[in-house]
Structures are given as C-alpha cells and as structure tokens.
N, C-alpha and C positions, 0 to 999 in steps of 0.2 A: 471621457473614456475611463473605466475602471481597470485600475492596472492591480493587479497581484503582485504579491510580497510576501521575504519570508520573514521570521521573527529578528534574526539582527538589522535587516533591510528594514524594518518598519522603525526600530528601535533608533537606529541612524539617521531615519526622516524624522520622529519624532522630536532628538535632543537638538535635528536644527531648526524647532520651529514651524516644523509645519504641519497641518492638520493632517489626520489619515481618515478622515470621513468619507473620501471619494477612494479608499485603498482597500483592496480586500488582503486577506492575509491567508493562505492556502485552500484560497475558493470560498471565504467566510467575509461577511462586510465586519467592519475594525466594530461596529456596534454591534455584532455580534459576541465580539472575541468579549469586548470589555462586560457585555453584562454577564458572561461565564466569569471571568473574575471575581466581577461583583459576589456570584453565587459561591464560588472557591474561598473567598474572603468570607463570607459567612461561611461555609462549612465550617472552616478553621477556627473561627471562630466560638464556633457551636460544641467543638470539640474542647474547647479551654472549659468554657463556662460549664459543662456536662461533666469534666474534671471537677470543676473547684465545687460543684454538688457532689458529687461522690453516690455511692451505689448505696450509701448508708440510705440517705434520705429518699431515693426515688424507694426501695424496697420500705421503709417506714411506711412511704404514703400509700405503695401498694398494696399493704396489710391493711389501713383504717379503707383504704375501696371496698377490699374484699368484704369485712362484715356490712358494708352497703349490698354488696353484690350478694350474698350469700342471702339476706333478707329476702332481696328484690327475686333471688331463685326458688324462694319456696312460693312465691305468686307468680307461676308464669303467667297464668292471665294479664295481670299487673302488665308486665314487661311488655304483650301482644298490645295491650290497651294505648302504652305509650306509646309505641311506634307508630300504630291507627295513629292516633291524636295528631303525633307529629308530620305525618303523609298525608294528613288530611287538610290539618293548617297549612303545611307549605303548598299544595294544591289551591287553597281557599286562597290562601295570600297571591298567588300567581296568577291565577286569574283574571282579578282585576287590572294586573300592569298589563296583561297581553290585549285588553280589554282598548284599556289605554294607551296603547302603543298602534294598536292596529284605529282606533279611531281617537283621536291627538285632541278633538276639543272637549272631551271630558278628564278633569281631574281624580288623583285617587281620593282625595275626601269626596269627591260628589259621588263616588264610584262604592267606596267603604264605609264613609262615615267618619270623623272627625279621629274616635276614639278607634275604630274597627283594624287598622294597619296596626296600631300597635299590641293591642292584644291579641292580635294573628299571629304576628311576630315572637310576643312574649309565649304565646301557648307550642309554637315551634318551639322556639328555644327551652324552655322546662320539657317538655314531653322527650327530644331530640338527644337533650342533652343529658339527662334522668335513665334514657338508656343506652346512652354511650359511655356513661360512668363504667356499664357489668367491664368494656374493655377495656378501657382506661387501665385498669388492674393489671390486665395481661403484658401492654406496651409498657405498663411501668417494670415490672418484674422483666424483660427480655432488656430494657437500658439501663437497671442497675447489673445486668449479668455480662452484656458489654464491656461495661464502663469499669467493673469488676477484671475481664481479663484484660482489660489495657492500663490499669494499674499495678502490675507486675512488672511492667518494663517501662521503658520511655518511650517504646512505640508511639504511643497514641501525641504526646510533646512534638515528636517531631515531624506525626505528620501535620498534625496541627499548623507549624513553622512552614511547613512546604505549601501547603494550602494557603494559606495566607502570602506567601511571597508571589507564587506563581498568579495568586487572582490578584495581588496588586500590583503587576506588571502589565499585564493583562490588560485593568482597567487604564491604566494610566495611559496605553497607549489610546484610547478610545477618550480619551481625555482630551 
C-alpha cells in the first residue's frame, strides 16, 4: 500500500533509514520528486556556469553567427535547399529502422548499406545544423541580454543557491 507523505514526514523516514520508494509525497511517487531535483540541481547549476560566461562572450559569438547568417540571407534558396536536404535525409534515415522494426530479421546495413546510415546521418546533421546556425544568433543575443540583467544584482547568485539546495533535498530523498 502506497502511503502519502508530506516533506518533513518523508525527511523523518528518510534520516532513519528507510527507503521512500514505496512513499508518495503530495500525490507524487518519491521518484518523482527526486528526478525534479535532479532538474533544479541542474538549473542551478546552469545558472553559475552562464554567469561565470558572462554576456561578453555569448553576444561575441552572436556577432561572428551573424556574418554566417547574414551570407546565408542573401541565398534564400541556399537556406530552402538545406532544410529539403535535411527533411529529406531524416525521412530517408527513418525509413529504413521503421522498415526494421516492423520486420525484425533485416538488419540496417542489409537494409542501407554498410556506408549508407552514416552518410544519411552526416548529410542530416550539416544540412540541419547549417540552418540552425541563421538562430543560433538570435538565442545567443536574448542569453547574453538575460544574463546581462542579472548581473546588476545578486538575484541570479541566489537563485541559483535556492535551486540547487531545494533539488538536492529533493533528490536525496529519492536516494
């Protein structure tokens, strides 16, 4: 029987020892709670490291995108071609595992060709990724502008701190 619990109730069973696998904690099972930790503990974490970069370097690299992107804008064909390419490879690439999946004794080399999966792959990723650069520009320039207003204060430090504390409470009870 799955009994509910609230967070010093769980924190009470935890420090004597006993598992809270079979516990839910406000209608949520305990592996629930801990992999949002887990995620809180990375926020937090995400939040230091995107400090200790600073808004200098995300807006630098956003400048050297932009004369990529600004090229890649006087070809829109270009741009329309890549995206074909890459819609077309990840179609091509998928095929054959549904291929494979729905009938189990063909393999994907007898299916592709030895060589044929990875240069499906590689032609996805360049084409895919070739025009995901034009936004890349944009999410860099909107997290240096972030990271810009939470270098004014300590805000961003201590949510940081709180994130991190409350997702390693969290986890540890899922522990």
């Amino acid at each position: 029987m799955v009994q509910d619990v609230g967070f010093w109730e769980a924190v009470g069973l935890w420090w004597d020892g006993q598992k809270l696998e079979d516990f839910t904690m406000y209608g949520w099972p305990m592996l629930y709670w801990a992999r949002l930790g887990k995620y809180l503990q990375f926020l937090g974490g995400a939040v230091v490291v995107l400090d200790l970069i600073g808004p200098d370097r995300f807006r630098r690299s956003a400048l050297r995108l932009r004369v990529w992107s600004r090229w890649l804008a006087k070809f829109p064909l270009v741009r329309i071609l890549l995206l074909c390419i890459a819609l077309l490879s990840l179609v091509a690439t998928m095929v054959p595992v549904v291929i494979v999946e729905l009938h189990g004794y063909r393999t994907l080399s007898e299916t592709f060709g030895s060589a044929g999966m990875p240069i499906m792959l590689g032609m996805v990723l360049a084409a895919g990724l070739t025009y995901l650069l034009v936004q890349v520009e944009k999410v860099l320039l909107f997290v240096s502008k972030v990271i810009e207003i939470g270098r004014h204060g300590s805000g961003w430090k201590w949510l940081s701190f709180v994130l991190i504390i409350i997702g390693f409470h969290l986890d540890l009870l899922g522990s």
